[in-house]
N, C-alpha and C positions, 0 to 999 in steps of 0.2 A: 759597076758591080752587078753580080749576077741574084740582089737584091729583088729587083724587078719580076722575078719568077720564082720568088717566094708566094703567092699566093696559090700557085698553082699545085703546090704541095700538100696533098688533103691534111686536114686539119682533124678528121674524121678516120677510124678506122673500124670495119663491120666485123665485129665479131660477138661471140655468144659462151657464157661461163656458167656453168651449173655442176651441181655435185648428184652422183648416183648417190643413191640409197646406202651404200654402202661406204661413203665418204669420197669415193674416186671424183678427184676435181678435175671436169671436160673443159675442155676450150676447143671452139670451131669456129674457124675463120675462113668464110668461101673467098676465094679469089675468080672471077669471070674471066672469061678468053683464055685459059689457057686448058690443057689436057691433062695436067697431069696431078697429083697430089700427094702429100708428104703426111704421115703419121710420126708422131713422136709421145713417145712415152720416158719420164723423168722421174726417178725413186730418190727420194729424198734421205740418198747416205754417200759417202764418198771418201777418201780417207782421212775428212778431218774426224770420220768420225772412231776410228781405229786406233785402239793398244798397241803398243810396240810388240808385243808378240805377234801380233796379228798384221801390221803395216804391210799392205797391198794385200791383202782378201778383196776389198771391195773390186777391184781392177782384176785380179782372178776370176771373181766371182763374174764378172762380164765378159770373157773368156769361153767357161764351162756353161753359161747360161745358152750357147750355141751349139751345144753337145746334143742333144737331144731332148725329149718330154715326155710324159708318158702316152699323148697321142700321137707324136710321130720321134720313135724313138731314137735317131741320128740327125748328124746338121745336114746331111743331103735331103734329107725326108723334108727336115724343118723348113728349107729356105729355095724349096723346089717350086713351088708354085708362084713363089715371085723374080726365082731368078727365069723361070720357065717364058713368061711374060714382060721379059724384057727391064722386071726392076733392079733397083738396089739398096740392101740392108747394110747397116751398120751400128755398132756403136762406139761408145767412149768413156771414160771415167774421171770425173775432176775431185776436187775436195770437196765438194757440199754435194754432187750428184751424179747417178749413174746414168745414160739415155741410150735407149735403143731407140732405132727411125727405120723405117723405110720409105722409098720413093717410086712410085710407079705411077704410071695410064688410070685416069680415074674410072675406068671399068672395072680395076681390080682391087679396090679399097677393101673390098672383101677379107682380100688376103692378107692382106697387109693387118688388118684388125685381128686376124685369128691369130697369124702370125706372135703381133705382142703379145695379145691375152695368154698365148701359152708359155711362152717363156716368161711370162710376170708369174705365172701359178702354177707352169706343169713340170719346171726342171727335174730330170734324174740322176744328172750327176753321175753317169756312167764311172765307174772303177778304173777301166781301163782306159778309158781316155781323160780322167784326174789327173791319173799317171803321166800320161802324153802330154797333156797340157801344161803340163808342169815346166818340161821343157822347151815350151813355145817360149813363156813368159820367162824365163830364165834367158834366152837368148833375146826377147825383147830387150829385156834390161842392160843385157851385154853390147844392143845396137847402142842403145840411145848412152851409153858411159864411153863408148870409143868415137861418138862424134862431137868434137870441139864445142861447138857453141850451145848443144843439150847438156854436156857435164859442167861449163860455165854456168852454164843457167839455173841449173842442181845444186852448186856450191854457195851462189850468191843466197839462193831461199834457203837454203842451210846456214847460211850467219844470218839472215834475216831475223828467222823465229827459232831457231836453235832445235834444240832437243824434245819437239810437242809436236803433234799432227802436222801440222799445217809446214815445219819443216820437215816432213819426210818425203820421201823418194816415196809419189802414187804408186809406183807399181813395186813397191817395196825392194826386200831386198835377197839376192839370193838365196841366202841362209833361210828367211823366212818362208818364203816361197817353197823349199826343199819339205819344211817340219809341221806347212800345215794340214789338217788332215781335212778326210772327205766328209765327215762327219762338224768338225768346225764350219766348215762350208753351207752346208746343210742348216744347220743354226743359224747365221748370219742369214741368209735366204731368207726363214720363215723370220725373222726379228724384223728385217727391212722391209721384203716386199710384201707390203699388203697396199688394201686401198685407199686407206687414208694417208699412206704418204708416201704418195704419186699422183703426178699430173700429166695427163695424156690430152695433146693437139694433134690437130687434124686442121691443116692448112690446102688449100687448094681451090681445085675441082670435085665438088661435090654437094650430093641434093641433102639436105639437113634432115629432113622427115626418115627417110631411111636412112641415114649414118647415125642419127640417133637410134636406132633399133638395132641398129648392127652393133653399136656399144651395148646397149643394154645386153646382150645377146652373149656378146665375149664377155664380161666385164661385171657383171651380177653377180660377186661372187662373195662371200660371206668367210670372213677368216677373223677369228679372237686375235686380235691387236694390243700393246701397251703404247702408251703414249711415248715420242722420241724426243727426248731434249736437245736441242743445236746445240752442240762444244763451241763453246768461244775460245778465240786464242789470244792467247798473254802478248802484246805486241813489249819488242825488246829495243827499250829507248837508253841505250846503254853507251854511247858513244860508237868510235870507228869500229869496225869488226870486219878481217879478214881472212877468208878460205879459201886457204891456195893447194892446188895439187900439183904438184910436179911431172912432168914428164917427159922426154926425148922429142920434143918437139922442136920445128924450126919458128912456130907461128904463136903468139900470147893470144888468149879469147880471154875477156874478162866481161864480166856483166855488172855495172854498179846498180844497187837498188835501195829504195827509200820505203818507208810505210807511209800510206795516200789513205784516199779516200773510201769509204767505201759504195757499193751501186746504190744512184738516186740521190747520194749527199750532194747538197747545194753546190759544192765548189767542182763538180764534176764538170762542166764545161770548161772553166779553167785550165782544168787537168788538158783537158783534150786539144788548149790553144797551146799552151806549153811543149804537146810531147810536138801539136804539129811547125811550132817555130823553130824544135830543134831536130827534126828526123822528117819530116814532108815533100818529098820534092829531089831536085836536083840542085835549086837556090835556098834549101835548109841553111840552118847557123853549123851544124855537124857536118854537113857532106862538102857545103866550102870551106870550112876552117879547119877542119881535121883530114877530110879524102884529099880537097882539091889543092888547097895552099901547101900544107906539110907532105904529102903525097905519104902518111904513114899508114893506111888502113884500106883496105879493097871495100870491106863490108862494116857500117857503123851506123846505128840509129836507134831511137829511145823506142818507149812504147809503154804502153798502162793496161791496167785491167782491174774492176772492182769489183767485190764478193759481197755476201750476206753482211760479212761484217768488221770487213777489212777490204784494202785496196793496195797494188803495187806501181809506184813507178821507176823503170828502168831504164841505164842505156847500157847497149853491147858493141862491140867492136873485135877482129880480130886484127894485129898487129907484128910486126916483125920485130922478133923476141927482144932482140938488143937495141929496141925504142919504145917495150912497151911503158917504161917510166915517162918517158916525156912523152910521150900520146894519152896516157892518162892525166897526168897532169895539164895536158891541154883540155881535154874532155871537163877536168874539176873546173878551169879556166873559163871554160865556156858557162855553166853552168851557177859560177859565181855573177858571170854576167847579167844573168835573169836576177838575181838578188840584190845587183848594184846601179844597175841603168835601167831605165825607165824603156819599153820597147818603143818605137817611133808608131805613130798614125799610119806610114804609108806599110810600114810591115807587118803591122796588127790588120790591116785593111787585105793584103793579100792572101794572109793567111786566115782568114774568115770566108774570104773569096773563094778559095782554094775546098776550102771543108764544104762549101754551098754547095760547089759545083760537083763535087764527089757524092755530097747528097742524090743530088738531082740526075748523075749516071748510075746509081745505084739502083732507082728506078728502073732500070730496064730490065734487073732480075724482079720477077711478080714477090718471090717470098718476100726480097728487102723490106715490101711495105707493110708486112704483118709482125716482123722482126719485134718492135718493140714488146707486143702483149708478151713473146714470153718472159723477159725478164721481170714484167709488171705482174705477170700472177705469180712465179716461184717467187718471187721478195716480196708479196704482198703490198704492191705498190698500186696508186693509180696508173693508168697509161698514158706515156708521153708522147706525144704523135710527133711524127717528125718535122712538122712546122714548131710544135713547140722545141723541141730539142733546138734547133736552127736559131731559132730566135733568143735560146738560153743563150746561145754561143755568141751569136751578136751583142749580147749587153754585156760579155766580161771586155774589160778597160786596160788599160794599162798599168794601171794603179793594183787591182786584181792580180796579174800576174808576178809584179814585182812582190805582191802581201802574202800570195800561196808558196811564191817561191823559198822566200824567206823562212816560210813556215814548217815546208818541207824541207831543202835539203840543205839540211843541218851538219853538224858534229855530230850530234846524239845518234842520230836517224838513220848513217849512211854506212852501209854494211857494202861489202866485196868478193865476188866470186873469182875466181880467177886458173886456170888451167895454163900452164907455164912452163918456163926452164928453167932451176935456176937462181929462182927469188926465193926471198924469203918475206914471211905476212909484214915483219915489221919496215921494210923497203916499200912495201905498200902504203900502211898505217900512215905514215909522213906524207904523205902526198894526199889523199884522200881527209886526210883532218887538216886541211887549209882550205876546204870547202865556208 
C-alpha cells in the first residue's frame, strides 16, 4: 500500500485568517514556486436563502453583478484588465453561497482585488441589460432542463426536500425569472452583500505585507448591515418518493438519492469509502455489476456532497428505456449488499489504496493543498489537513460501512428522480421500497 508515503503529506498548512474592521473575514494562503494566484470572494446567501416568489434571484443576481459598476460602467470596462493580462474570472451560485474568483500572473493581483471590491459594492444594474439578462438565464434554464442527466438530477432533489429552498431549481424558474424586477434585485444586493457576510481568499503567489494593503484599500468599506440567519431545511423522512417526467426519449436517466451527512460530521469518511466502493474505477461494484456483466448502462456512478447542514448521497445511470426496471433494480440490489455483507479486507484495502493515491496525485495541482481551509472557515470548522483527512479514511472498518449503510439507505430515506418513457411513479415505488 501506498501507506508508506503518507508521511510525506504535510500535516501542516500556512495560512493566515483575520477580520477587517469592518467585519470582512481574509484568508491568505501563500503557496511558493509557482506564478500565479487566485482570488475568491464568497457572500454568504444562495438559494436556500429565497421565497418562492423570488427562487433564482441569488443566481440572477450573479449574472447582472457583471454588468457593470459605477467605476467602470460595462462588463467589457469591468473585466478588461484581467482579461487584458492573460487572466480568468468567473463565478457560481450554490444554496448556501455566491463566489466570484479570478485567476491570473501574480503581478496582477491588483486587479483582480479591485476587480471583486467593485462588484461586491459598486453594481448598477443597468436597465437595459436586466432586460437582456433576463434572457441569458431563461435559456440557461432551458439548457440545463433538455439535458438528461441535469433534469434527472433536478427531479431527484425535488422528491428529496419537496417544496422548500433547498428543493428548488438555483436558477429558479421561468415564470420567475420573467416577474422579477430591477429594483427587488437591488434589494437583495444591499440585504446580502456587505462585509460581514463574505469571506474573501487569496491563495497563491503573493507578498502578504502588500496584499494586506491592497485589501485594506478595496475592501474598507463601511455599510449598515442586519444580522442573517442560515434557513435550515426540513429533511423529508417520509418513505419511498418518486418524480418522474415523461418524455419521447429512447434512453431512462434516473438519479436515486438519500439524505447523508452533513460537511465535517464524523461519518464523513465513511461516506467517501462507500460512494468509492460503488462508483471508483473500472473494478467498482457499479461498473462491473451493472456496465460490465448486464451490459445495461454506458454511464452509471454514485457520488456525495455535504452542506452547512445537510448532505446528499446519490447514484445515476442512464439506461435503455425498456430495462430501466431491471437496471434499477439491480442498482437497489447492489446497494442492499452494503447493508447485508460485510465488505472483505482485500476490497476495503484497495479501495483505501486507491483514495491514497488520488490523494498524493492531486498534489501536483499547488491549490489542492490549501483546498481544505476553505470549507474550514465558511463552516466555521477547525482545518483538516490532508494527512488527517487520509488517516480518517484509514480507520473506517467494515463494520462502519455495513452500520452507515444501513443507516442511510432505507425505505424512509430513498427518494427518485427519474426522466423516462412511459412509466409511471408507482412502477418505480416497488422496486425501490425493497431497498
Amino acid at each position: 500500500m501506498l501507506t508508506n508515503y503518507l508521511k510525506q503529506i504535510p500535516d501542516k498548512i500556512e495560512y493566515e485568517q483575520y477580520n477587517l474592521d469592518n467585519g470582512l473575514t481574509v484568508v491568505l494562503a501563500p503557496i511558493k514556486n509557482i506564478f500565479t494566484v487566485n482570488a475568491e470572494l464568497f457572500v454568504k446567501v444562495g438559494a436556500q436563502y429565497e421565497s418562492k416568489n423570488l427562487n433564482g434571484i441569488s443566481h440572477f443576481l450573479e449574472h447582472m453583478s457583471f454588468k457593470g459598476t459605477k467605476n467602470k460602467p460595462n462588463h467589457s470596462l469591468l473585466v478588461k484588465d484581467i482579461d487584458d493580462n492573460g487572466g480568468r474570472q468567473n463565478a457560481g451560485t450554490g444554496h448556501e453561497n455566491t463566489s466570484y474568483y479570478a485567476h491570473i500572473g501574480f503581478e496582477y493581483l491588483n486587479y483582480v482585488l479591485e476587480f471583486l471590491s467593485d462588484i461586491f459594492t459598486n453594481c448598477i444594474f443597468p436597465e437595459q441589460e436586466f432586460q437582456k439578462e433576463k434572457g441569458v438565464v431563461i435559456e440557461e434554464i432551458r439548457m440545463y432542463d433538455d439535458q438528461p442527466q441535469s433534469k434527472a438530477g433536478s427531479l431527484m432533489i425535488e422528491a428529496l426536500y419537496g417544496d422548500q429552498p433547498a428543493g428548488w431549481n438555483i436558477a429558479g424558474t421561468e415564470e420567475n425569472i420573467k416577474k422579477i424586477t430591477r429594483n427587488q434585485l437591488i434589494n437583495y444586493y444591499h440585504k446580502y452583500y456587505h462585509p460581514k457576510n463574505a469571506v474573501l481568499f487569496v491563495v497563491g503567489n503573493f507578498d502578504k505585507t502588500s496584499t494586506k494593503k491592497l485589501i485594506k484599500k478595496y475592501f474598507s468599506i463601511n455599510i449598515k448591515t442586519q444580522k442573517i440567519k442560515f434557513p435550515k431545511v426540513k429533511l423529508l423522512l417520509d418513505g419511498p418518493r418518486v418524480n418522474v417526467f415523461n418524455k419521447d426519449i429512447k434512453e431512462s436517466h434516473f438519479v436515486l438519492g438519500f439524505n447523508a451527512f452533513k460537511e465535517f460530521d464524523k461519518n464523513i469518511p465513511i461516506i467517501s469509502i462507500i460512494n468509492s466502493l460503488l462508483s471508483s474505477g473500472f473494478n467498482s461494484r457499479l461498473f462491473l455489476n451493472i456496465r460490465e456483466k448486464l451490459g445495461g448502462t454506458y454511464y452509471i456512478h454514485s457520488g456525495s456532497y455535504a452542506m452547512y447542514d445537510r448532505g446528499v448521497f446519490e447514484l445515476a445511470a442512464g439506461v435503455n428505456n425498456n430495462r430501466t426496471e431491471e437496471i434499477l433494480s439491480a442498482v437497489i440490489e447492489e446497494i442492499k449488499r452494503l447493508k447485508t455483507e460485510k465488505v472483505s479486507a482485500e476490497e476495503l484495502n484497495k479501495v483505501k489504496n486507491r483514495l491514497l493515491s488520488a490523494t498524493l496525485m492531486n498534489f501536483d495541482n499547488p491549490y489542492f493543498a490549501t483546498n481544505p481551509i476553505y470549507d474550514a472557515v465558511l463552516y466555521n470548522h477547525k482545518v483538516l489537513t490532508h494527512r488527517q483527512r487520509i488517516n480518517n479514511l484509514l480507520r473506517v472498518t467494515s463494520d462502519d460501512i455495513q452500520k452507515i449503510s444501513n443507516q442511510i439507505f432505507t425505505v424512509k430515506n430513498i427518494k427518485l428522480g427519474i426522466l423516462t418513457n412511459g412509466y409511471k411513479a408507482k412502477q418505480f415505488e416497488k422496486i425501490i421500497a425493497k431497498i
